[in-house]
Structure formats: C-alpha cells, structure tokens
VEXSELO-797803 format. One record per residue (C-alpha): x, y, z; residue number from 1. Coordinates in steps of 0.05 Angstrom, whole numbers, always signed. Last residue first. Layout:
<node x="X" y="Y" z="Z" nr="NUM"/>
...
This chain:
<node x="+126" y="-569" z="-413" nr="418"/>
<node x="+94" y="-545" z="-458" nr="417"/>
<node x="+21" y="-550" z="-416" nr="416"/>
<node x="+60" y="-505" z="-368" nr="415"/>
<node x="+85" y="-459" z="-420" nr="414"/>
<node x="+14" y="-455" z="-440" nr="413"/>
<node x="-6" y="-429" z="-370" nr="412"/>
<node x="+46" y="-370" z="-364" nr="411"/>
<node x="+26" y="-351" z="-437" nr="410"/>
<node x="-52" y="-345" z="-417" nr="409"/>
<node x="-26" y="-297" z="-356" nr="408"/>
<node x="+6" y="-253" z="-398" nr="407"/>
<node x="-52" y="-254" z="-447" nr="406"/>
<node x="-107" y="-232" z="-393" nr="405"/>
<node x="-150" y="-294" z="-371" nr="404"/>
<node x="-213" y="-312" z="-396" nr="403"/>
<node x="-196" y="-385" z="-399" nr="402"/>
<node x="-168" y="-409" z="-343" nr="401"/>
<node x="-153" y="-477" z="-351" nr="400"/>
<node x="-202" y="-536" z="-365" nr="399"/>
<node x="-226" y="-592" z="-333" nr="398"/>
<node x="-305" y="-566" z="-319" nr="397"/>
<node x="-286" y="-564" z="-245" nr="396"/>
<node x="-209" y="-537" z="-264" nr="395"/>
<node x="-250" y="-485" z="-298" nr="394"/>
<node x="-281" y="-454" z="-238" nr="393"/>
<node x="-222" y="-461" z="-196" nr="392"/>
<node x="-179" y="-427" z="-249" nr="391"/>
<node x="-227" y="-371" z="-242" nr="390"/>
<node x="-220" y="-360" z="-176" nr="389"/>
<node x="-155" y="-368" z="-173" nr="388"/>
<node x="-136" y="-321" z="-236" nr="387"/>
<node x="-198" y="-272" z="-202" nr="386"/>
<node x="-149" y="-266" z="-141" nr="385"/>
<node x="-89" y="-250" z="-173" nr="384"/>
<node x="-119" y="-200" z="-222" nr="383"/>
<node x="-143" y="-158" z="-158" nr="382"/>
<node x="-80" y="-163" z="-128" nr="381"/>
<node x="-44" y="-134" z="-188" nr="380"/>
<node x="-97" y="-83" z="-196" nr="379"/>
<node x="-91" y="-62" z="-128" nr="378"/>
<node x="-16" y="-61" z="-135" nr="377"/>
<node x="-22" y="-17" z="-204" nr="376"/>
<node x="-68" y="+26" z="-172" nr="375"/>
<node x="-24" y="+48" z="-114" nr="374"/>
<node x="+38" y="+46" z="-148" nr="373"/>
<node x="+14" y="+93" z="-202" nr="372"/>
<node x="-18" y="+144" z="-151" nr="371"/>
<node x="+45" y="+138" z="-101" nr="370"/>
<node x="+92" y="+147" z="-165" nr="369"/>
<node x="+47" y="+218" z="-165" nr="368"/>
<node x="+59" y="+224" z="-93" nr="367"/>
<node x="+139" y="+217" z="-95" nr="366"/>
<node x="+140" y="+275" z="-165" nr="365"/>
<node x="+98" y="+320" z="-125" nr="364"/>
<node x="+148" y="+312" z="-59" nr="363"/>
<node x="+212" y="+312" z="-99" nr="362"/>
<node x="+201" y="+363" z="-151" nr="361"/>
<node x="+172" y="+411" z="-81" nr="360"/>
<node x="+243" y="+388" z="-47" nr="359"/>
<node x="+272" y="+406" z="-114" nr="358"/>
<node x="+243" y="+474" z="-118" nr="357"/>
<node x="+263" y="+496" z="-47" nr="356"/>
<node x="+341" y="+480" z="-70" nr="355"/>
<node x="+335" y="+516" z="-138" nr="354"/>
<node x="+310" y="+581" z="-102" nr="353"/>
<node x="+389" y="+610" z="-89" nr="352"/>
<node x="+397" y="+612" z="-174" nr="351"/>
<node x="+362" y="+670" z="-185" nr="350"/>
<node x="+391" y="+702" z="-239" nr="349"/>
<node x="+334" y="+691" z="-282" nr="348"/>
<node x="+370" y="+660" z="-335" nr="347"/>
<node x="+405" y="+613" z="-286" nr="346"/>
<node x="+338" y="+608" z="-257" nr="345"/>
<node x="+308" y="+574" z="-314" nr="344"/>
<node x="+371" y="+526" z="-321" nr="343"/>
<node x="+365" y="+498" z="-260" nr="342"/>
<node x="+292" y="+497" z="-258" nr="341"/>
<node x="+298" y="+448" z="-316" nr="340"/>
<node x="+361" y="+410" z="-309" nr="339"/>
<node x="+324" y="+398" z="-229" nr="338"/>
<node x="+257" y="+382" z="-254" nr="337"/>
<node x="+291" y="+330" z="-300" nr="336"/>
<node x="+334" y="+297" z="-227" nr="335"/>
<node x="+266" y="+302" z="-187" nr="334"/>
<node x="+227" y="+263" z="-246" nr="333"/>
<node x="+282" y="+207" z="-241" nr="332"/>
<node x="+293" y="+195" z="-174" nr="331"/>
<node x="+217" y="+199" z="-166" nr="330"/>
<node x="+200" y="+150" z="-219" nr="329"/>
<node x="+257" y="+105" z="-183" nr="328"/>
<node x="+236" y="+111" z="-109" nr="327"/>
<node x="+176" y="+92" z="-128" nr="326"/>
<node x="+190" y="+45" z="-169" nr="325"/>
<node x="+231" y="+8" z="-112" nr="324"/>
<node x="+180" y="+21" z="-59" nr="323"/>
<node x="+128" y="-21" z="-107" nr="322"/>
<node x="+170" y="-84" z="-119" nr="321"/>
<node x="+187" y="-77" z="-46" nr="320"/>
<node x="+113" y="-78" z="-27" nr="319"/>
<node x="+95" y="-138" z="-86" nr="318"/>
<node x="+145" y="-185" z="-67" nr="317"/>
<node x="+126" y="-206" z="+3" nr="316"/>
<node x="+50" y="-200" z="-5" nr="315"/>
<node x="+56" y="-237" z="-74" nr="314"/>
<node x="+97" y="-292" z="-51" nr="313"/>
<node x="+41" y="-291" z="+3" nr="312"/>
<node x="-15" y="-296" z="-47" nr="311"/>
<node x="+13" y="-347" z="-91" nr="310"/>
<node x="+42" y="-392" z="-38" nr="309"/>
<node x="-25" y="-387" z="-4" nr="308"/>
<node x="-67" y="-402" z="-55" nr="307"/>
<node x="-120" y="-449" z="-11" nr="306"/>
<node x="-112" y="-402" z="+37" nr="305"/>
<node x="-126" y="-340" z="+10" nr="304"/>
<node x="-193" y="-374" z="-23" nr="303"/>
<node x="-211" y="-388" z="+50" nr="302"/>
<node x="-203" y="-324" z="+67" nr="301"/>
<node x="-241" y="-303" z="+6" nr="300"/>
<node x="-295" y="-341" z="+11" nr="299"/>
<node x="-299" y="-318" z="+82" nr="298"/>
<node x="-299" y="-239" z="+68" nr="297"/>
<node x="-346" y="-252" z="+8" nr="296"/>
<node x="-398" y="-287" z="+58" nr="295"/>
<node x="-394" y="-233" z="+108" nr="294"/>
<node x="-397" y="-182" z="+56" nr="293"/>
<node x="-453" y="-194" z="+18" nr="292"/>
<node x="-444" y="-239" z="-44" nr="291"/>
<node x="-443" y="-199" z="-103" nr="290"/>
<node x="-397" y="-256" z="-143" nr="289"/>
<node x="-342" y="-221" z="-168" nr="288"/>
<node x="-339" y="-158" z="-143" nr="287"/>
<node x="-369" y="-179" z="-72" nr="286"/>
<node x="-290" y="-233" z="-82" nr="285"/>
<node x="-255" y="-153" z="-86" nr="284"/>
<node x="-285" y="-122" z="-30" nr="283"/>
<node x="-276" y="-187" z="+19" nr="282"/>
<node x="-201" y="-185" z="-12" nr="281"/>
<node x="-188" y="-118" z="+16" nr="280"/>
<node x="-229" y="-122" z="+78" nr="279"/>
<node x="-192" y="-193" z="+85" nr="278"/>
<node x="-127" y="-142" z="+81" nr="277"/>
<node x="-152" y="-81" z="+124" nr="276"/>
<node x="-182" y="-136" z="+180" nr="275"/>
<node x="-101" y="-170" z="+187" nr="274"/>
<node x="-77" y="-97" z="+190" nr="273"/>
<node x="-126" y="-77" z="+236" nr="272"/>
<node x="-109" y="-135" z="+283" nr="271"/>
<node x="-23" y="-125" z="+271" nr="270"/>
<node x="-35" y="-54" z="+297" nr="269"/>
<node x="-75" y="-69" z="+352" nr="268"/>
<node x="-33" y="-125" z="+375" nr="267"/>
<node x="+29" y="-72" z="+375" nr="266"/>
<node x="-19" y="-31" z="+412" nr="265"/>
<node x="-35" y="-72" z="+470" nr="264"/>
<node x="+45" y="-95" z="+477" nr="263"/>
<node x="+58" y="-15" z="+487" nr="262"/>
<node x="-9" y="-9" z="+527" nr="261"/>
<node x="+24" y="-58" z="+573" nr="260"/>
<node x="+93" y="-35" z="+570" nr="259"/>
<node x="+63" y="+39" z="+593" nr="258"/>
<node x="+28" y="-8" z="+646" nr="257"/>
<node x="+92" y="-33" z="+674" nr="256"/>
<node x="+127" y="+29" z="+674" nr="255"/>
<node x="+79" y="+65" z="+722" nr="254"/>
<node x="+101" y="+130" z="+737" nr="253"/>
<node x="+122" y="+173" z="+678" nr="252"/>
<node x="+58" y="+217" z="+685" nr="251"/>
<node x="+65" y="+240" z="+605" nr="250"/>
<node x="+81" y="+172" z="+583" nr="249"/>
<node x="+24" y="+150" z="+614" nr="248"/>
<node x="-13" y="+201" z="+581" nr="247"/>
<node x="+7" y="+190" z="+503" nr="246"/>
<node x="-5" y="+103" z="+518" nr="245"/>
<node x="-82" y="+127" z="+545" nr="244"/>
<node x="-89" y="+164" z="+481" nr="243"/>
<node x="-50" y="+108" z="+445" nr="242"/>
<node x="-102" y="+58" z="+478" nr="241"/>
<node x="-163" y="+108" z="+450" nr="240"/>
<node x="-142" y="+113" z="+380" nr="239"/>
<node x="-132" y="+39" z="+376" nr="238"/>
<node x="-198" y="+26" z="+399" nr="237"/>
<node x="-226" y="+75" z="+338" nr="236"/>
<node x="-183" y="+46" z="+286" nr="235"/>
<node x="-213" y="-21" z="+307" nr="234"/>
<node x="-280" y="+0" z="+307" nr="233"/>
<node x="-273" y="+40" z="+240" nr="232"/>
<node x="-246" y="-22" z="+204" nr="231"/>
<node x="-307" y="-62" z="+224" nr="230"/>
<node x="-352" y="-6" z="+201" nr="229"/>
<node x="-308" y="+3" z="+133" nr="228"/>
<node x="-338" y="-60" z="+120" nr="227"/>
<node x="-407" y="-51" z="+141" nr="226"/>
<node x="-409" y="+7" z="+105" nr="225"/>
<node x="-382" y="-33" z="+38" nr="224"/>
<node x="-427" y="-84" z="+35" nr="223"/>
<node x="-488" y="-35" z="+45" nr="222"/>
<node x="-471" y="-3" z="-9" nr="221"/>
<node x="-461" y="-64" z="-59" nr="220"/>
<node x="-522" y="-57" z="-106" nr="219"/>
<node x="-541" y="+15" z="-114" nr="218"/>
<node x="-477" y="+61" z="-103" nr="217"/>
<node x="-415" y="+5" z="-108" nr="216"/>
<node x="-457" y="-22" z="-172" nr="215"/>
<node x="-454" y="+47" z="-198" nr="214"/>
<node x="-388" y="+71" z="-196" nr="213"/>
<node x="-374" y="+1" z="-229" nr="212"/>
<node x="-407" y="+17" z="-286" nr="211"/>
<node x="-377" y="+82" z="-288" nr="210"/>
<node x="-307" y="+47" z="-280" nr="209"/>
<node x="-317" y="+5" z="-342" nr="208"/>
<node x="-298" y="+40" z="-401" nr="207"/>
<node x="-298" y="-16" z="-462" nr="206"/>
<node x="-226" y="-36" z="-503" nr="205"/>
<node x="-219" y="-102" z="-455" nr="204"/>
<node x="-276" y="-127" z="-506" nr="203"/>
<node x="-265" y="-196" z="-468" nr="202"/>
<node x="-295" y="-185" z="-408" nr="201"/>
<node x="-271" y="-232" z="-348" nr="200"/>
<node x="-208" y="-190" z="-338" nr="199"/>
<node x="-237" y="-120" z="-336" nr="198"/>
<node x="-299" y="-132" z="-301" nr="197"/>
<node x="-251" y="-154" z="-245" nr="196"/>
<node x="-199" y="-100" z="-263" nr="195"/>
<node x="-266" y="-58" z="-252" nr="194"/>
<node x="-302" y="-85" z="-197" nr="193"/>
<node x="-235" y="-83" z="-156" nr="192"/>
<node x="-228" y="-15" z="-176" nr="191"/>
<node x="-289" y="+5" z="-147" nr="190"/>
<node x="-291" y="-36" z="-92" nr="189"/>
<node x="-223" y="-8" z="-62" nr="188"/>
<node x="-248" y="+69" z="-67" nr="187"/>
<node x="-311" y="+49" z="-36" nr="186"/>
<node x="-262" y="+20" z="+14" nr="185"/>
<node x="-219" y="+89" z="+19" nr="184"/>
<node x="-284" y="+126" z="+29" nr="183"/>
<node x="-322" y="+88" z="+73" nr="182"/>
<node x="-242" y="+82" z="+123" nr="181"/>
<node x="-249" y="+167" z="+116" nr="180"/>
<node x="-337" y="+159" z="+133" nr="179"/>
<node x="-330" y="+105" z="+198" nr="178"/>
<node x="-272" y="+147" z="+230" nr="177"/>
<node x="-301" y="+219" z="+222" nr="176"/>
<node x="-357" y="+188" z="+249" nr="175"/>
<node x="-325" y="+163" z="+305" nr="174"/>
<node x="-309" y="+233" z="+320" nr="173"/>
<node x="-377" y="+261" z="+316" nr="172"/>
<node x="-398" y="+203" z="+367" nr="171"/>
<node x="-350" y="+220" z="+415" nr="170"/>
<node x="-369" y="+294" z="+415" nr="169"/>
<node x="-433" y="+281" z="+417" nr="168"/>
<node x="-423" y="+232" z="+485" nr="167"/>
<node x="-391" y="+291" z="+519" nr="166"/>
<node x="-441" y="+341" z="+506" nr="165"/>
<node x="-497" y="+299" z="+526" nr="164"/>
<node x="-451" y="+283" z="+580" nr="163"/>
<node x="-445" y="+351" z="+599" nr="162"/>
<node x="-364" y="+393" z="+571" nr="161"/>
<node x="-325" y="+434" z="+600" nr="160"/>
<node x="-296" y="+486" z="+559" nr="159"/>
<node x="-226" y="+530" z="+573" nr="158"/>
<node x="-200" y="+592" z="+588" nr="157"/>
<node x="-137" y="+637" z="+562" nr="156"/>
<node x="-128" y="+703" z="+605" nr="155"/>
<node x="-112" y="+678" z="+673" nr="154"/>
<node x="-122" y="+736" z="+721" nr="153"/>
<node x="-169" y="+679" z="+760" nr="152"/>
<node x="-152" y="+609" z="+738" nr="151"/>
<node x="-173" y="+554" z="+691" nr="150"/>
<node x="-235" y="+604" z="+665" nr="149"/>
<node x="-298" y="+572" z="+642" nr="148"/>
<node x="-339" y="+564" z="+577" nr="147"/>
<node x="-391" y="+520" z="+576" nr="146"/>
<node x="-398" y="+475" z="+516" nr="145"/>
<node x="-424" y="+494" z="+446" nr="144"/>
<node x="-353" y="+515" z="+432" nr="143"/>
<node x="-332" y="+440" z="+420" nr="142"/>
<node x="-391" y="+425" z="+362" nr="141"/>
<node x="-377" y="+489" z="+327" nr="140"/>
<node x="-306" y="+465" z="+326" nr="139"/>
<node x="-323" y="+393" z="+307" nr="138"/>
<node x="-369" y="+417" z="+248" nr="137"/>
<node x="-316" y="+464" z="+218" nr="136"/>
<node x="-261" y="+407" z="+231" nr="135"/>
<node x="-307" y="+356" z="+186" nr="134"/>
<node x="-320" y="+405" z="+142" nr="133"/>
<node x="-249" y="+408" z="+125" nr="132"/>
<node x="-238" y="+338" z="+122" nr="131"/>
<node x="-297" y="+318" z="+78" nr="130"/>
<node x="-268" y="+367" z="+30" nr="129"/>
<node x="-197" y="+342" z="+38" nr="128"/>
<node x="-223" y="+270" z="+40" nr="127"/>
<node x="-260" y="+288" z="-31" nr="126"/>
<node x="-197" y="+319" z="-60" nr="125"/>
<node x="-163" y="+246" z="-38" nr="124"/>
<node x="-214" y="+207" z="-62" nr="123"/>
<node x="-208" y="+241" z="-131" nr="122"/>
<node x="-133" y="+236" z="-138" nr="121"/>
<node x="-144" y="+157" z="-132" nr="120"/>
<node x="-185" y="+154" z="-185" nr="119"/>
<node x="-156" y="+187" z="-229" nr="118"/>
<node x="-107" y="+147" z="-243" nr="117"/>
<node x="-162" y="+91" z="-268" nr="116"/>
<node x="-182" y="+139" z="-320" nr="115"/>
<node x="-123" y="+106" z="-349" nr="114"/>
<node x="-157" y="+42" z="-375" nr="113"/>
<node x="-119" y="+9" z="-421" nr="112"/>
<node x="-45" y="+23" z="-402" nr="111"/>
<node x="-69" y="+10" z="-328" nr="110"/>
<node x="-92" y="-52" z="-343" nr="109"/>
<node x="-37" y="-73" z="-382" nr="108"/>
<node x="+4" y="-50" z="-319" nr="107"/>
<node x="-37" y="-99" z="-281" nr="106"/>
<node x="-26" y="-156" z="-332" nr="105"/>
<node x="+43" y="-152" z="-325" nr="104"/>
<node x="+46" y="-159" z="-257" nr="103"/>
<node x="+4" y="-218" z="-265" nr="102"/>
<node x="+48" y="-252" z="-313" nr="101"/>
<node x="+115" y="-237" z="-261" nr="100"/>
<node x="+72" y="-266" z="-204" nr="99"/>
<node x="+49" y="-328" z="-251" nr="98"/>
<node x="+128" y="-341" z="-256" nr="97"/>
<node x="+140" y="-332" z="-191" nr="96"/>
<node x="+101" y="-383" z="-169" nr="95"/>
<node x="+131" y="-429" z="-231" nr="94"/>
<node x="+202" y="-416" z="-199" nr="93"/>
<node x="+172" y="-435" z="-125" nr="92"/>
<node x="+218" y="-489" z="-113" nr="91"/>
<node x="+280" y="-461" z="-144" nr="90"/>
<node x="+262" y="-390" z="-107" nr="89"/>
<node x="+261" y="-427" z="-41" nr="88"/>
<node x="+324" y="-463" z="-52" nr="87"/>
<node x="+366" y="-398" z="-59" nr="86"/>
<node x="+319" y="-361" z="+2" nr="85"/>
<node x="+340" y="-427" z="+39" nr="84"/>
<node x="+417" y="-413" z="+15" nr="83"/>
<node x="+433" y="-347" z="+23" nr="82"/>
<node x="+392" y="-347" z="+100" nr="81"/>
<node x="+444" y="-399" z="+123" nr="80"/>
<node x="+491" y="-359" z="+93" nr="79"/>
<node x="+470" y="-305" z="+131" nr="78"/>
<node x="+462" y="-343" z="+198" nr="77"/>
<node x="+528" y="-366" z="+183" nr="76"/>
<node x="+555" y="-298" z="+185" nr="75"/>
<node x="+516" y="-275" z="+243" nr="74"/>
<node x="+558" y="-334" z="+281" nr="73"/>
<node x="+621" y="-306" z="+260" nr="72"/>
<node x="+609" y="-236" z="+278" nr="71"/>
<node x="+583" y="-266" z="+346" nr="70"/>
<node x="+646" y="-285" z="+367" nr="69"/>
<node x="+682" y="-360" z="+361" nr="68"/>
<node x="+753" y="-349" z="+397" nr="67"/>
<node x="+824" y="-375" z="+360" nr="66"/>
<node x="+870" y="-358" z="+403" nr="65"/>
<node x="+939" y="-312" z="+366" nr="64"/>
<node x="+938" y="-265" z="+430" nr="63"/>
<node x="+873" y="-229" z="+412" nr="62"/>
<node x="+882" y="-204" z="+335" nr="61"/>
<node x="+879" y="-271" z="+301" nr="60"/>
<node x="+808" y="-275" z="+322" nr="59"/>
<node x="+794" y="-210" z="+298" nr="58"/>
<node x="+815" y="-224" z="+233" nr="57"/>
<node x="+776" y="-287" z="+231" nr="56"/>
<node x="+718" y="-239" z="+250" nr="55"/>
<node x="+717" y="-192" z="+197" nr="54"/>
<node x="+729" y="-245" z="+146" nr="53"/>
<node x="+663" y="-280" z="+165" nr="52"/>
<node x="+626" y="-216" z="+161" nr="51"/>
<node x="+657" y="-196" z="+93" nr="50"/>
<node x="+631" y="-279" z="+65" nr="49"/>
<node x="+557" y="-267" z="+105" nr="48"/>
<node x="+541" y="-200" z="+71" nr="47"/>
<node x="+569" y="-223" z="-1" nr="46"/>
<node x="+523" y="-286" z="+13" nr="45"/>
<node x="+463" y="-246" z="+41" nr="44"/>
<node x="+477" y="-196" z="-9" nr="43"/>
<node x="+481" y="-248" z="-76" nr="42"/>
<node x="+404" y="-287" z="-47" nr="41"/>
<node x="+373" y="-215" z="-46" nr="40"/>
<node x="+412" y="-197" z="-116" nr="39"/>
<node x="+383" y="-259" z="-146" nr="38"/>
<node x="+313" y="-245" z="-122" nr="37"/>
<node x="+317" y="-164" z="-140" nr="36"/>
<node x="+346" y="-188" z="-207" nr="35"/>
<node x="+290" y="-240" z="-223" nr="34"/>
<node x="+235" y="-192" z="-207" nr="33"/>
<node x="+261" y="-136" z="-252" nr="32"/>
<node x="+280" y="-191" z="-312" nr="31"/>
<node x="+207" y="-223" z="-302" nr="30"/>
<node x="+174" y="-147" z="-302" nr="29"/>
<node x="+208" y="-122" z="-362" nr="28"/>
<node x="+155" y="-130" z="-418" nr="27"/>
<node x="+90" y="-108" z="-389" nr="26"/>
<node x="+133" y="-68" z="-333" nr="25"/>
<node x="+162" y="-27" z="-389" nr="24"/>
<node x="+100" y="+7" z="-407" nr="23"/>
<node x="+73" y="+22" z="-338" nr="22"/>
<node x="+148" y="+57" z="-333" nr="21"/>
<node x="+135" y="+101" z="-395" nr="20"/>
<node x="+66" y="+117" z="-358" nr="19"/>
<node x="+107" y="+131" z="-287" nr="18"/>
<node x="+154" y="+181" z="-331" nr="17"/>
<node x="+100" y="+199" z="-363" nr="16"/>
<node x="+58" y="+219" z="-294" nr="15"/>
<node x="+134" y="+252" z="-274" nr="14"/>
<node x="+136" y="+293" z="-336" nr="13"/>
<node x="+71" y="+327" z="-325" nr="12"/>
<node x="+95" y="+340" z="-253" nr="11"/>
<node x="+161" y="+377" z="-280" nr="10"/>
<node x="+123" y="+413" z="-336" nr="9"/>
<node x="+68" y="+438" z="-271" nr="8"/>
<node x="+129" y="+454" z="-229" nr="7"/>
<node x="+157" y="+499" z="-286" nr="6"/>
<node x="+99" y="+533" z="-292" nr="5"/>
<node x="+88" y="+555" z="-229" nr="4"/>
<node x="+159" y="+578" z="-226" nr="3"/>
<node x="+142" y="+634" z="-278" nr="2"/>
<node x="+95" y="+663" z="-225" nr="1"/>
C-alpha cells in the first residue's frame, strides 16, 4: 500500500515537471526551435559527408576502379536535402519567428488558465463511462438473438442474428462511432472557444472555459454533431474495408484484392485525416464567428490557404516539437520516480519491484506529457488561426493585429523595426 503513494509523489512531480516546462517554453521556445532546425540541416550534412566516405572506401576496395554505388548517390541526395532545408529556413526566418511567438503564447495560455488540463482528463473518464455502457448495451443487444449450436456434442454455441437484429446491431455500433468522434470535437470546440476568448479579451486574468461549456451546449450543438457526423462516416467505412482487408488475409487467395483494400485503406486513412484537420479548424473559425459549420469549415480552408506557409511550417514543426517534450517530461519524471522507489524499497528490502514500478513511472509520467502536449498544440493552433484572422481584419482598417498576446505583439514590432 506504501507503493501507492509513491506513484501518486511520482505523478505529482511529472504535472510540475510539464508546468516547469510550460514555463520555459515562454522564454525558450526560439532557442528550442532554432536548435532542432540547425541540428536537422547539421545531420543531413554529417549523414551525407560519413556516407560519402563509406563509399569512396569501397570504391578503392574493388580492384583499385573507381565505380559510382548507391552509397554515393544517397549522399548527394543528403546534401542536396542539407542545403534546400538550409535555404528554406533563410527564407522563412520571419515564419518561424511568428511560430516561436505563438508557441509562446500557448504555454502563456496554459500558465493562465490551468483548468485547461483538466479538460482533457475529463473526456477521457467520460469515454470510459460511455465505453463501458456502451459494451453492457452491445452485449444485451447480441444475446437477444437466437441461440444455436455449431455442431452436435459441441459444447460452445453461437447466435444468429434477423435482419431486424442485424440492422440494430449496425446501428448501435455506429453509434458508438458518431458519440466517441462528439466527444473529442466538443472537446476541440471548447478549447478553441476559450484560447479564442482568451486572445481577443483583454482581462486574460477571467475563467473562460464555463462560458465556453456553454456556448458548445446551447449555441453551437448542432455544429458540432454534424461534425463529428462526417468523421463518424468515414471512421465507419474504414472499419468495414479493414474488416474485409482482416478476412482476405485470412483466405490468402486473392492477392490482388488484398492490394486493393490495402491501396483502399491507405486513401482512407489520408481522407479522415484531411476531414479530422478542417474538422479542427471548422471548430475553431464557429469559435470565432458562430457561423455553422459548413460555412466555418470553408472559411477556414480557405483561411488555411491563404497562410499556408504559416500553417504548414506549423504542421511540420509542431508534432516533433511535441514528441520531443514528451519524450523529455517523461525521461525526466521516470528517472525521479526511479531515486524515489529506489530508495523506498531499499528500506523495505524489496528491491526486485523497482523494475514493475518504472514501467508504471513511465506509462503515467508519458500520458500526463500527453495531457500538456495535447492542450498546448491545440492552443498553439488555435492562437495561429485567430493571429490570421485577426490580422486580416486589421490589415482592412490598416492596422496590425491588435489584440494579440504579447509574444506575438513583439514579433510584429520587430517587423515595423526593421
């Protein structure tokens, strides 16, 4: 029972450790972003130069002729790569600059308004619960069929099912489809309303998430179920072909068709992830104006477009930026927990149970950073979007953005500087 405790001081100091690391990010997110750039552009060239010596000395190896091999070749292609990623971070230095300002921004979000955390631990409590009754229902639902033996002396039977019976059961599991992708985009709204509420108000010291609790309930429900409809389609197709990919691969007989669904369901993949991110930005543009969804969903594509160098420097920058604190709250939190239970069990004489306490340091400490990265990337794409929105709005009355979090208001008067 003493070990309870321990994992509770361990996952305590893993949401400080992620706090502490919310705190650095407002003033260390440039110099983090910088050295992951330089030290992409340094290992393509350091990849490229051992490459190219690896196959020099195995051209000297085969009877003294010089031979080109594909060592050689792959070398170029990394210093190829060295130098357009080089030039490409010259060209978009002041893209990168608003990316480091908005980063910072987020984590002042997240500083300010730590309910926030929360949030995300809630919808997943409530997708447990849902979960779980979910199963109950679908159970009762499956034994309502008629029961029937597979084969006489056989002891374990099964159900067949009417079409009545048949079609419920598809409809129950769609359901289960449509309500999990409700949850995660009322989830989505509701902290896009809030970073949005967040950066236009200017008393950023004021709660906001119950207000916008209650414009997801009353004003933008709707918006949302339709939404998480789309998304639920999709999932739902996909679901199928891999059911149809599962028993092809279980007959083994036709290997063009397995290709087929293969192909099928790479498509499927890249279409839901193309409907999850105007979903994402569709939520966040409602937010801002309350437009319904259809509208929001093409003002936003088109708002995507228009910004593209800011919003795909931010898609490609943004994931490893996030894997990379991940990995490092973790890291860090699994190391303490280990001094600690370490040291506990030496006293208890029971040092065999360190091992299994790690892997549960590791696992609690890798979903908390999950929580932290999780809001702090929605925030960060949340503050993104209302920048270009807002700059739009002001460039009309020929202005900058004027309500913008500080970070952001020093990235724009270093432009006017200079």
């Amino acid at each position: 029972q003493a070990y309870y405790y321990v994992i509770i001081i361990v996952y305590i100091i893993s949401v400080l450790i992620g706090l502490i690391f919310m705190f650095f990010i407002k003033r260390l997110a440039g110099c983090c972003i910088w050295v992951i750039l330089i030290f992409l552009v340094l290992s393509m060239a350091v990849g490229g130069f051992i490459l190219f010596n690896k196959a020099q000395s195995q051209e000297k190896e085969i009877d003294g002729q010089s031979r080109s091999s594909t060592t050689k070749y792959v070398s170029y292609g990394l210093w190829a790569g060295a130098i357009i990623a080089a030039l490409m971070i010259f060209c978009l230095f002041r893209q990168i600059q608003l990316l480091v300002a908005v980063l910072e921004s987020a984590a002042i979000f997240v500083n300010q308004e730590g309910v926030s955390l929360l949030a995300p631990v809630l919808l997943f409590f409530i997708k447990v619960i849902f979960t779980a009754a979910w199963i109950v229902s679908f159970i009762y639902l499956f034994s309502t069929g008629t029961p029937k033996l597979k084969k006489k002396g056989y002891p374990i039977g099964g159900i067949t099912w009417d079409n009545h019976h048949r079609e419920m059961v598809y409809y129950h599991l769609f359901g289960y489809y449509w309500i999990s992708c409700f949850l995660v985009s009322f989830f989505e709204f509701v902290m896009a309303s809030a970073v949005s509420i967040w950066y236009f108000l200017q008393d950023r010291s004021k709660s906001i998430f119950g207000i916008s609790v209650f414009r997801g309930l009353f004003y933008h429900f709707g918006s949302i179920a339709f939404g998480s409809l789309i998304l639920a389609v999709i999932k739902f197709i996909k679901a199928i072909f891999d059911y149809i990919h599962t028993q092809l691969e279980v007959l083994r007989e036709n290997g063009q068709m397995q290709i087929l669904t293969k192909i099928t369901g790479c498509c499927m993949d890249f279409f839901e992830r193309f409907v999850k991110f105007i979903n994402n930005h569709a939520y966040i543009h409602i937010a801002l104006t309350g437009d319904s969804f259809c509208t929001s969903a093409y003002n936003g594509f088109c708002l995507i477009m228009r910004n593209g160098l800011r919003f795909g420097l931010s898609a490609g920058i943004l994931p490893w930026f996030c894997f990379l604190s991940k990995v490092g709250i973790t890291t860090i939190s699994t190391i303490s927990g280990y001094f600690i239970v370490n040291a506990f069990a030496e006293k208890q004489n029971a040092v065999e149970e360190v091992g299994g306490m790690v892997i549960i340091f590791g696992i609690g400490s890798y979903i908390v950073s999950s929580i932290f990265m999780s809001v702090w990337s929605m925030s960060a794409q949340t503050i993104l979007h209302c920048f270009c929105v807002d700059e739009e709005i002001q460039n009309k009355k020929g202005s900058r953005a004027a309500k913008a979090p500080q970070p952001i208001r020093d990235y724009m008067h270093s432009l006017e500087t200079n």
